[in-house]
C-alpha positions, 0 to 999 in steps of 0.5 A: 220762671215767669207764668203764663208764657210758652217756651216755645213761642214766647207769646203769652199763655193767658193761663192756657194749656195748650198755648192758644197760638202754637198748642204747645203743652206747658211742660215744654223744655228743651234736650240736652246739651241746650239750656233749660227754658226759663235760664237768664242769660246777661241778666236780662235774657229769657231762654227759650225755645232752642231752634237748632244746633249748627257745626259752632253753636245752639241757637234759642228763641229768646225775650229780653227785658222789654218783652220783645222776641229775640234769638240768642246764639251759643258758642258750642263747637260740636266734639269740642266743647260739653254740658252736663245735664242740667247744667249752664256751664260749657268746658271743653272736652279735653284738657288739651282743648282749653287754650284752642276752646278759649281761642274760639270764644275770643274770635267769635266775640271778636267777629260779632263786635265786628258784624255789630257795627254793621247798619246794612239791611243785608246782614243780620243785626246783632244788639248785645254780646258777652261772655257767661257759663263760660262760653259767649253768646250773641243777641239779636232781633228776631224776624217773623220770616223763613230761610230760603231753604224753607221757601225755596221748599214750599214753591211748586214746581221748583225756584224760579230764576227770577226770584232766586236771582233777586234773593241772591242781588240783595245777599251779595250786597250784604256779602261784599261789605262782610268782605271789605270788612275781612270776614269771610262767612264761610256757612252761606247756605239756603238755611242761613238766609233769611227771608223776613216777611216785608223786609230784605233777605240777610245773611244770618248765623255768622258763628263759623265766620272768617279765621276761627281754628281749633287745632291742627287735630281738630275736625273741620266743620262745615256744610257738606255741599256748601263747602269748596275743598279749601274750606276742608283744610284744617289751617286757614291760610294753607287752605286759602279760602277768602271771598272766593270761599263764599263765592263757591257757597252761594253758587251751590246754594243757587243750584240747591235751590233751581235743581229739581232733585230732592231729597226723601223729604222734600229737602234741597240736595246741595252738588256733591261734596268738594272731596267727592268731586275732587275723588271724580264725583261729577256735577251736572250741568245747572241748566240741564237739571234745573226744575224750571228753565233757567238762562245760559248766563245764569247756569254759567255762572253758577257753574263758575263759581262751583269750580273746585279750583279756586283760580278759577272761581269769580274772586269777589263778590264784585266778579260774581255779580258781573257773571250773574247779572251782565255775563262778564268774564271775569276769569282769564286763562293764561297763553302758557305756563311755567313752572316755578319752583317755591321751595326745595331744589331748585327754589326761585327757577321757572320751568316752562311747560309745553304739550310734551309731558315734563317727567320730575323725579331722580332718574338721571336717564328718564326724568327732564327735570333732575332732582339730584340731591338726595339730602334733600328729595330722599322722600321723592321716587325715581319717576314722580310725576309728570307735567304738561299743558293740553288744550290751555290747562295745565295737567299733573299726573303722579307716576305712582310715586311713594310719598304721592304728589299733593295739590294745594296740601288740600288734595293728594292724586291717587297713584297714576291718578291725573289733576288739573291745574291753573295758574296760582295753584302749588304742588308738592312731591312728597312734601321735599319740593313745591311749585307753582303754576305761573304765567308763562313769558308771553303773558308778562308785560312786554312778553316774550317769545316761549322758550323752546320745548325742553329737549327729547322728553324721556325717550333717550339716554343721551338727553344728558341736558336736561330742562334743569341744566338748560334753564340754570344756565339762561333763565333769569328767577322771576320772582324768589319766594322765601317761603316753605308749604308742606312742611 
């Protein structure tokens, strides 16, 4: 270990105790799982100080062979991966864990010879990565600086919209070239943007980057309040998150930082969590709760991209960036809606929807759209569910169904509970047969008149008809998907 340097700020101690720049006492050393201060990473790497541990790694301040400051990241997935004390090596924590461990580490060296590659002002530098004790890590340059969370903190009387916005211009042209390049950060918040002394603001720590799993068992790790609820679901694809994800995350870092609420330590307080919100938990307007006064456009924005329903949510940077700083919409609503059914059943038919409630389940007498084959709907209830439009949205109420109904496999209703829907978004009942919410006839090129309301609901015993047997007769299948969700 080398004399007369401080672990904790890697400045030289001229034999001091304390450091004379950050009276740090010499015997400094860091708490396990983190190495010790004095390790040699790469063979050129001193560790230092650990600054933090996150959701998939531990973070060092380091020094590399030309004496100059650096910051080290370490894959370590919390409850995945251990360290004994006093060791360097990481193992997983169970034997059934090695290959989706290895996985990990694979993907994470993969996303950082990506990043390295990157010469943009917008996104944080990367100088070296590699694999050691078993784990991999990462190296770059360290600023003199501090998150925005730390800045946003310290200025009296709340952000300023003016300043935040310029944070968040630069942010989000760092942002839409991770996006061109198919990352998807998926931890901004205001701890993870840096703002260095006379340099601009980027986007740090891209350890939980794009499609890192661990296993269908695992726990999901993310940021509270930062995360949308796509973000929550333990497969990538099936949670369907994308630039939208981050979109969600710079948005509820906007609100963090303009709120006036704080937490007992001063800390910023992100909008309640996804699965709150989904469970009914409501976020206040920006512009009524912001500490100092901030435009129409901007809250509308904010509250755009906090939407839970990803279809509604700016879909790019691109998007997000016109409600920011022109007050385009970017989202369209459709004029109607259909139903169409991706698998079960009836795969490949569309159900139009209208005002009228649509009920779906297996009673012949009470439900418009039967589902008759018992080999196939065994799981779903006489009386499922029920569908219909009100006011340009999409409605779906489950009928306190058995096996439930779920949205997007991400969000089940509550029994007799109600969930809003757009276009692009699925359900499933009991996991037998999925639809999609679509555009309806008039919304298509050359569209067409709506097809007529599906005859007398579930008032009478003679709608023998249903909107099943009318619609196999005259609907033409739009689009056929082969593909199965909920399996």
């Amino acid at each position: 270990m080398p004399k007369n340097l401080c672990y904790y700020c890697m400045n030289p101690t001229q034999g001091r105790d304390p450091c004379p720049v950050c009276k740090t006492r010499a015997n400094y050393s860091n708490q396990p799982p983190a190495l010790r201060v004095g390790t040699i990473l790469g063979g050129k790497y001193l560790v230092g100080r650990c600054l933090g541990r996150g959701g998939f790694g531990i973070t060092y301040l380091g020094q590399d062979q030309l004496k100059r400051k650096v910051v080290i990241k370490e894959f370590f997935p919390k409850k995945i991966a251990k360290r004994s004390p006093g060791e360097t090596v990481i193992t997983p924590e169970r034997n059934d864990l090695t290959d989706n461990y290895e996985r990990g580490i694979a993907t994470f060296l993969n996303e950082m010879i990506t990043l390295a590659k990157f010469d943009d002002p917008n996104i944080g530098k990367i100088y070296d990565h590699f694999r050691e004790n078993k784990t991999a890590y990462f190296v770059a340059p360290f600023k003199d600086g501090v998150t925005l969370e730390e800045f946003a903190r310290r200025q009296p009387g709340g952000m300023s919209e003016e300043t935040l916005l310029e944070i968040i211009q630069e942010i989000l042209n760092g942002l839409e070239k991770v996006h061109d390049a198919n990352i998807v950060h998926r931890d901004i918040k205001p701890s993870n943007i840096f703002l260095p002394k006379a340099e601009s603001p980027f986007l740090i720590d891209f350890g939980n980057a794009r499609d890192f799993e661990i296993s269908s068992r695992m726990t999901v790790l993310l940021t509270h309040g930062y995360a949308p609820q796509e973000q929550y679901s333990e497969n990538f694809k099936r949670g369907k998150q994308g630039p939208w994800t981050d979109i969600y995350a710079c948005a509820a870092t906007m609100y963090a930082c303009l709120q006036k609420k704080r937490s007992e330590s001063g800390g910023l307080v992100p909008p309640p969590s996804a699965p709150d919100r989904a469970g009914g938990a409501s976020v206040a307007d920006i512009h009524r709760v912001s500490s100092r006064s901030i435009s129409r456009q901007t809250a509308r924005a904010i509250m755009l991209g906090l939407e839970l329903n990803t279809n509604r949510r700016p879909r790019s940077v691109a998007d997000f960036r016109r409600l920011l700083f022109s007050g385009q919409t970017v989202v369209e609503t459709p004029k109607s809606y259909e139903l169409l059914c991706l698998a079960g059943e009836f795969e490949g038919e569309s159900f139009p929807l209208f005002d009228s409630p649509m009920m779906i389940g297996r009673s012949g007498k009470a439900c418009n759209l039967v589902l008759s084959d018992i080999a196939l709907n065994r799981n779903i209830s006489r009386k499922h569910c029920q569908v219909w439009t009100m006011g340009g949205k999409v409605m779906l109420r489950d009928l306190d169904s058995t096996h439930g109904t779920v949205v997007n496999e991400t969000a089940k209703i509550a029994g007799g509970g109600t969930s809003e829907l757009a276009k692009g978004d699925c359900f499933s009942l009991a996991g037998n047969i999925v639809f999609e919410v679509v555009a309806g006839q008039d919304d298509v090129a050359g569209g067409k008149k709506p097809r007529q309301p599906y005859p007398g609901g579930r008032k009478s015993s003679d709608n023998k008809h249903t909107i099943a047997t009318d619609l196999k007769k005259t609907g033409a299948v739009r689009r056929l998907f082969k593909k199965v969700l909920f399996q």
